[in-house]
Every structure is written in C-alpha cells, then in structure tokens.
C-alpha positions in Angstrom: 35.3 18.5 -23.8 32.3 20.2 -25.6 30.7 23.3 -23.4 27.6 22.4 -21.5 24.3 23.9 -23.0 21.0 24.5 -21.2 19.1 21.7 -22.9 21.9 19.2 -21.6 20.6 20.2 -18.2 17.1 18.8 -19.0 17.0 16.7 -22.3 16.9 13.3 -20.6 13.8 14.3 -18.7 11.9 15.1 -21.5 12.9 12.0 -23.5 10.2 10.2 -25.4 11.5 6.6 -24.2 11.8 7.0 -20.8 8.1 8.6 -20.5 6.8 6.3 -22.8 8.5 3.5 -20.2 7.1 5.0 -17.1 3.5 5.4 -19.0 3.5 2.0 -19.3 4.4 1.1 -16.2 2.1 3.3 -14.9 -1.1 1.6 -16.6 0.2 -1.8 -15.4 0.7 -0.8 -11.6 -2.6 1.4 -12.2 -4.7 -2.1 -12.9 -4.5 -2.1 -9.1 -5.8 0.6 -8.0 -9.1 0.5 -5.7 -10.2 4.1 -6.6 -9.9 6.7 -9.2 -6.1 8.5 -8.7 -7.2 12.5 -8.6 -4.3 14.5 -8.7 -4.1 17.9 -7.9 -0.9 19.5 -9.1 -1.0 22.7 -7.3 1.6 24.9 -8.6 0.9 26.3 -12.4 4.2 25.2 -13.7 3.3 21.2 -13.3 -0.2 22.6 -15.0 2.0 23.9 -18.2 4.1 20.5 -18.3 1.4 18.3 -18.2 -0.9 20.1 -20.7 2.5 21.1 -22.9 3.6 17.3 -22.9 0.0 15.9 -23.4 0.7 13.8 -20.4 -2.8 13.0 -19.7 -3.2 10.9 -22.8 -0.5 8.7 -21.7 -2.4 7.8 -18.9 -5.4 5.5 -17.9 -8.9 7.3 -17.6 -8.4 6.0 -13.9 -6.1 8.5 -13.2 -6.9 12.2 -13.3 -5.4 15.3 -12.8 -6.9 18.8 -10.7 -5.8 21.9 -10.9 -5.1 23.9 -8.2 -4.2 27.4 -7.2 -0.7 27.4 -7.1 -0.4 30.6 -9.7 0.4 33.7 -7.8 -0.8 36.1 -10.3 -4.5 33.6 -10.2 -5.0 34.1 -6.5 -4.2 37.6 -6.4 -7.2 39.4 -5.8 -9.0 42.0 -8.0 -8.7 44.7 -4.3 -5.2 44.5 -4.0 -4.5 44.6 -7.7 -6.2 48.0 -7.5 -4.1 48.7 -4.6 -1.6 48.7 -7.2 -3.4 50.8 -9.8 -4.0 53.7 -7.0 -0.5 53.7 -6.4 0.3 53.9 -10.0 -1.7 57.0 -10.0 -0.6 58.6 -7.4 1.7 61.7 -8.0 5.7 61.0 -8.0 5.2 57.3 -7.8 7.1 54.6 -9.7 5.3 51.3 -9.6 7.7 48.0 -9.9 6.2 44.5 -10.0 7.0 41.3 -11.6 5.9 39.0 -14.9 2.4 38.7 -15.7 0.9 41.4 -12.8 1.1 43.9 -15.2 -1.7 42.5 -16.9 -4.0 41.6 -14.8 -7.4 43.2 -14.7 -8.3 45.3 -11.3 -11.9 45.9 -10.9 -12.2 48.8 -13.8 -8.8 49.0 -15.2 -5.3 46.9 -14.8 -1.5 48.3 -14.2 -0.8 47.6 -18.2 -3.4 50.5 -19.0 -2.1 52.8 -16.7 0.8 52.4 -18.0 -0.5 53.1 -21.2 -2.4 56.1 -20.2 1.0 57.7 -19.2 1.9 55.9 -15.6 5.1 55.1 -14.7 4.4 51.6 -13.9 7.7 49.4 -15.1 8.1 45.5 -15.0 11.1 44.0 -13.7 12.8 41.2 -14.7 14.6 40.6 -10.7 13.3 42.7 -7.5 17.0 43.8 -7.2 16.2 45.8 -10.2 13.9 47.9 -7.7 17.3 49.1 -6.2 18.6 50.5 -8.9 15.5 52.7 -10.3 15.1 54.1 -6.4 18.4 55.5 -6.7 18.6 56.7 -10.1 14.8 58.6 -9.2 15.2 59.8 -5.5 12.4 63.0 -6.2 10.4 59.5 -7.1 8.7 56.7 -4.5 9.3 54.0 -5.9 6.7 51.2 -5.2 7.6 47.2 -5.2 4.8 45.3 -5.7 5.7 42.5 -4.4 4.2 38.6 -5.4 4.7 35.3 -5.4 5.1 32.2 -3.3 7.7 31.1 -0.9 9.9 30.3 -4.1 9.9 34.8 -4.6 9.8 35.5 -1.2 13.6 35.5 -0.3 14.7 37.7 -3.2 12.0 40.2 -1.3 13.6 40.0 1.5 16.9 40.6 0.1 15.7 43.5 -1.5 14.2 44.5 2.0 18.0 43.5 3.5 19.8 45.9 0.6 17.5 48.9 0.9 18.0 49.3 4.2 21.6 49.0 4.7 22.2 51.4 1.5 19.8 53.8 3.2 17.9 53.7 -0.2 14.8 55.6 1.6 12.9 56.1 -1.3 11.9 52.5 -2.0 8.7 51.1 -0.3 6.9 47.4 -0.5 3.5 46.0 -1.1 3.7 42.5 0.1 1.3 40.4 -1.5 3.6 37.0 -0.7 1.4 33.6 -0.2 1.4 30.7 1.4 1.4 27.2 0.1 0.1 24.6 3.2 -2.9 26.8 4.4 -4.4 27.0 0.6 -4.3 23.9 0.3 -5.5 22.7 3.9 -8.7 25.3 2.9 -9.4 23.3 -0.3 -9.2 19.9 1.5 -11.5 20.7 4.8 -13.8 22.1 2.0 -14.7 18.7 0.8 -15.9 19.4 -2.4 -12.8 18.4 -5.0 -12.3 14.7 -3.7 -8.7 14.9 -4.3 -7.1 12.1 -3.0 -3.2 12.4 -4.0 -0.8 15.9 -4.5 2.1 16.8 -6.6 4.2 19.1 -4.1 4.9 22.7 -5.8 9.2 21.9 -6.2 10.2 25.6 -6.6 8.4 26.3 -3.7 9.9 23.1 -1.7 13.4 24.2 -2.2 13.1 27.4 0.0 10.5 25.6 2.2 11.5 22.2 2.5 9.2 19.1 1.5 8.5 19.2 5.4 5.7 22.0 5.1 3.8 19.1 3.6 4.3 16.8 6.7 0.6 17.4 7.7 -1.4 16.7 4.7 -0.9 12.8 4.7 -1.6 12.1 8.2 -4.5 14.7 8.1 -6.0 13.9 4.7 -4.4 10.2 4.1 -3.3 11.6 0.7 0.0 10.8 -0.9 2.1 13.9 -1.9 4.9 13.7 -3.9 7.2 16.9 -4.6 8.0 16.6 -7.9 10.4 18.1 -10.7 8.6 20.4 -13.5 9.5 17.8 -16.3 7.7 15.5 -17.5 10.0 12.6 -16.9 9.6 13.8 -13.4 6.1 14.0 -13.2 5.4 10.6 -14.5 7.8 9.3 -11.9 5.9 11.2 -9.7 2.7 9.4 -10.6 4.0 6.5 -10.5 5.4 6.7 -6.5 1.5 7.7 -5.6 0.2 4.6 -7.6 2.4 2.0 -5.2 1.6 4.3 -2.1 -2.4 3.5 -3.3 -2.0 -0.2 -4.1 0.1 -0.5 -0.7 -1.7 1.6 1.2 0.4 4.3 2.0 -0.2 7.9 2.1 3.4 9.5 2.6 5.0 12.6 1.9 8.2 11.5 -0.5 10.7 13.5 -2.5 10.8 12.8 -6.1 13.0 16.7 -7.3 15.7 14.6 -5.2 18.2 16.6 -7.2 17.3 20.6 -5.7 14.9 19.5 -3.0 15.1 18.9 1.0 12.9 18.0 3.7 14.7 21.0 5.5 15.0 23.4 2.4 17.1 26.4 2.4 17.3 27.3 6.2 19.5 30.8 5.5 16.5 31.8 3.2 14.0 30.9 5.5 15.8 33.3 8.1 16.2 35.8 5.9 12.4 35.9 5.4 11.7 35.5 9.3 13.8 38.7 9.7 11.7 41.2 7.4 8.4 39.7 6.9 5.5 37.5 9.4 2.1 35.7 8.5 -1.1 38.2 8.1 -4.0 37.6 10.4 -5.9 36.9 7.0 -6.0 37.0 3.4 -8.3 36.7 0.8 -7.8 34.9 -2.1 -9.0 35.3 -5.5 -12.0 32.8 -6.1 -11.4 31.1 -3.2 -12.0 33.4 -0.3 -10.5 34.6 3.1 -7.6 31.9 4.0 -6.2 32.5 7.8 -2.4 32.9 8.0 -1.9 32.2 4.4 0.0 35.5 3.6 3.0 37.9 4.7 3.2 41.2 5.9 6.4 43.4 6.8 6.4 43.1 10.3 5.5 46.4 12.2 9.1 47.6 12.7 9.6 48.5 9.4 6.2 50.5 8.9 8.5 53.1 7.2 8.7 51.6 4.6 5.3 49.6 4.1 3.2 51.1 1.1 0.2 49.6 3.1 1.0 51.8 6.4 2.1 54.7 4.0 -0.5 55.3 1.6 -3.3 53.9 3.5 -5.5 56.7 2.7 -5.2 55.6 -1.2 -6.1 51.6 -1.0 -9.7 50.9 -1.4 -10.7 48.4 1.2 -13.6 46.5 -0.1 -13.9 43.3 -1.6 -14.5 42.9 -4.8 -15.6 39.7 -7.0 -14.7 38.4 -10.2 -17.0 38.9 -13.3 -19.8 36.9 -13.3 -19.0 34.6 -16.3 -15.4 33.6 -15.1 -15.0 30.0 -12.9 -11.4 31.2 -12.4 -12.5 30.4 -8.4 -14.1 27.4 -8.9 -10.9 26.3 -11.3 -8.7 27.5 -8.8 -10.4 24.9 -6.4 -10.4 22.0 -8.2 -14.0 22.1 -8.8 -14.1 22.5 -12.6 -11.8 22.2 -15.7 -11.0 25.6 -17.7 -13.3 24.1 -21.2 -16.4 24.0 -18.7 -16.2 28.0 -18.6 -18.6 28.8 -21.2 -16.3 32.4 -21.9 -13.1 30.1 -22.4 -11.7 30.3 -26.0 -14.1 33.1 -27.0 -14.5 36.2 -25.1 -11.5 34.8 -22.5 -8.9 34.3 -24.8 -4.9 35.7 -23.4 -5.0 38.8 -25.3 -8.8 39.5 -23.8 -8.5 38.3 -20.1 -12.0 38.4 -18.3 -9.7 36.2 -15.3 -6.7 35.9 -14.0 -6.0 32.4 -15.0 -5.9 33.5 -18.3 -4.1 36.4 -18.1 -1.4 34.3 -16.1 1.5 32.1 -18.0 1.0 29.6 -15.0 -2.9 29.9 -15.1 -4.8 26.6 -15.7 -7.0 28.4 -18.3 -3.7 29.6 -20.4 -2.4 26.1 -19.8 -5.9 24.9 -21.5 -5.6 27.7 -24.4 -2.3 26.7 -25.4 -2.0 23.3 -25.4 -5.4 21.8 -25.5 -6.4 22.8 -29.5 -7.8 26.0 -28.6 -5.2 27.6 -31.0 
C-alpha cells in the first residue's frame, strides 16, 4: 500500500469533472430561481477559493457572490493595532502575534517596522510557541497578541491553561478574539447589502458548531450553508441554497459533513468559557462598534491581561482608515475590491493602504491575485 500524501486528502475536491458537473447543474436548477442568488461567503478563505478557482465564471450572472468580513487581520482595527505597536516599544517587552498582523499598518507605523527599527516583535507559527520564548527570556514580558476567530480562540486558551499551571509569570495576553454571529447579524439589520443566502465560515463551525447559525434563517429567511474551503465543496454548497430558493426554504444545512457538527467541539468550547467572556463592545475595522462581538480575559486573571497591565501605554481613541481605502465598505458587502480607485496601483500587497490587502484572507488580496491584476 502506497503512503498517503496531502493532495490525496483533497484532490477529488478540486477535480475538474465533478465542478464542471455541479456547474451545470447549477445553471439548470438556477433557471428557477425568482430572484438574483447574492452570496456572501463570510470567512476570507471561501473568498481565496472562489477567486483562486475562477468559480464565478462557472456560474450564471443570476448568481453572485459578497464578500464579507470574515478576515481577522481585516476587521482588526487601526487602535488596537497600535496597542500593539506601543507595546512593542515599550522597554523589556517581547511582542508575539500570529501570520499576517505583523504587517498591518497602525495609524503611523505597523509591528513589521518596529521590528525593523530594532523591536523585538517576533511572529509565531503556533501560540504554544509563546511558552517557550517566556521561559527562555524571563528579565523579558513577553506580549501575545492574540487574533482570530472562534477557529484560534482554543489554542489561546490553551496557551492561557499552560501558562498558568507552569507558573510561566512572565507571559501576558492581548485578546483581540472575534465573533462570527454578531458581525454578521450587524451587516444584515443594516440593510444595505441585500444578501439573501450565506456560506457558513467551516473552520470556524468546527469549534462552534453549525448551531451559532440557527438564528439567521428564521430572522433573515436566508439560506446558510456551512461549507468546505474547496471548490468542489463550494459549488455543492451553491447548489443546496438554489433548491432551498426554488422550494422555498431558508435553512441552516451542513455541507463540510466530514469535520463539521451542529454541536461542534464542546471540550473547546469549555476550555474557552474558562479563560475568556464576550466584551461589552468592539469596534470593528470599517464596520463600526459591534455589541458582544469580542472576548476578553475575564477579570480573574487581570494579572496577566496586557490591557489591565499596561493600560497607561494604549491609546484609546478611534481611529479611521485612510480616506481612499473601501476596505469598510468591502468588508460589508457594499462594494467589490476593483471599485476602490487605489486597488492595483498605490494598494498593491507589498504597499498596503488597508488591511484587506495586507491580509492573505482579505478580499482585496483575493482580487490582486487571482483576478489579472498580476
């Protein structure tokens, strides 16, 4: 027996005949339809497969898809990434964080320059990586900045679980973690991006459970459909909210059958509900203040909260995007990433005006890479 290899793990859902099959019966069942199909995919990583496949040519101009603001290095905004960047400069700190946040601009500078100008800011390829700096630097705080979604949140609290019972006391935690449900309940009761259907965020789903998405069909009468990230997957997808339109369903279903629950991964979820709870508020980037749409450490473990310790250091006030970026209005499903008139030309990945550029899951990267920008 030959050994398994990665691609045998996702070949056949990337294979030509089967989404050329599903296309087609897509277009058929489509014929149906009463209204326009507008998707909005909100997590980043559906964004990437459906501009990386060019899956919106293999569909019919009655079917569109919105982007939405399922990137956690998009949302993040420009105040708290210069939490980050006071902490960076602040004597005998070591700032950790994850992926693309290193790049991301602040307000006047981002942590990648800092790190430049001499800053010990260091990117980590797992949180648990945190652990292990702490100890080998203990005349050092070491700062986790911590992001993500639900999908990230567990390995926080982990980290939060280890710390503590090694007595690591030199390790201490921004929490910038998001929420899922109350984005996308904001963008809905807006009113403005007439979506009518979702793709469910999977990674998300399998810490979560599809059940966080219970509300949105009864409250909205939108279809949502939690989909795998291939593109096999997300034409299935498609094709469960064309029959829920042309038989007038809205219903949440499961299509990422194969990692995803309606009850999710309850031990994770615990683990979470031990360290962390849901801030009053949170402000998003582009979008605005969102109610209970973030985490916090929960007031017990102030000790180690970079928020309650170095409260003195983080600038408080708001602060906008630059005036030429629709990263917000992107981020809402109120434009595409070609109607920004900087896109391509002073907003290209290597010189980021936003954050959906700057981001590997951001919409306007998507757009840059796979739409013939390149």
């Amino acid at each position: 027996m030959s050994e398994l290899q990665l691609r045998d793990l996702y070949d056949g859902f990337r294979d030509p005949g089967t989404i050329r099959h599903l296309a087609e019966a897509i277009k058929r069942e489509a014929a149906g339809l009463k209204e326009p199909l507008r998707i909005m995919e909100v997590c980043g990583g559906h964004t990437h497969t459906i501009m990386k496949f060019g899956l919106p040519q293999l569909l019919p101009e009655t079917i569109e898809f919105i982007h939405g603001p399922g990137c956690p290095v998009c949302i993040m905004p420009k105040e708290r990434i210069d939490h980050a960047i006071a902490l960076a400069r602040t004597e005998g700190t070591i700032l950790v964080t994850l992926g693309d946040m290193i790049r991301v601009p602040g307000s006047q500078s981002s942590l990648a320059a800092e790190r430049a100008s001499g800053r010990d800011v260091r990117p980590l390829y797992t949180p648990m990586d945190a652990l292990k700096i702490a100890r080998e630097n203990p005349e050092k705080k070491v700062i986790f900045f911590a992001i993500g979604f639900e999908t990230t949140t567990p390995m926080t609290a982990a980290l939060i679980q280890a710390a503590l019972k090694q007595n690591v006391e030199n390790l201490y935690f921004h929490i910038n973690h998001v929420l899922v449900p109350p984005a996308v309940d904001a963008i809905m009761a807006d009113g403005r991006a007439q979506i009518n259907a979702f793709i469910g965020p999977s990674h998300v789903s399998v810490i979560t459970g599809a059940k966080i998405y219970a509300p949105l069909p009864e409250k909205y009468n939108t279809p949502v459909v939690v989909c795998g990230f291939e593109p096999v997957d997300v034409m299935q997808g498609i094709l469960m909210m064309v029959r829920q339109k042309n038989e007038g369903r809205a219903e949440l279903q499961i299509q990422y059958t194969r990692a995803v629950t309606m009850e999710g991964n309850v031990k994770a979820q615990q683990l979470i509900d031990t360290y962390l709870q849901p801030r009053t508020h949170f402000r998003w980037r582009g979008i605005g203040d969102i109610p209970h749409s973030a985490l916090e450490l929960k007031p017990e473990f102030a000790a180690i909260d970079a928020e309650t310790q170095f409260a003195d250091l983080l600038p408080t006030e708001p602060i906008d995007d630059h005036k030429l970026c629709i990263c917000g209005t992107i981020l809402k499903g109120l434009a595409k990433p070609m109607e920004c008139k900087v896109f391509g030309t002073a907003c290209t990945p290597n010189t980021p005006l936003g954050s959906c550029m700057v981001s590997s899951e951001g919409a306007c990267n998507a757009y840059y890479r796979y739409a013939g920008v390149l």
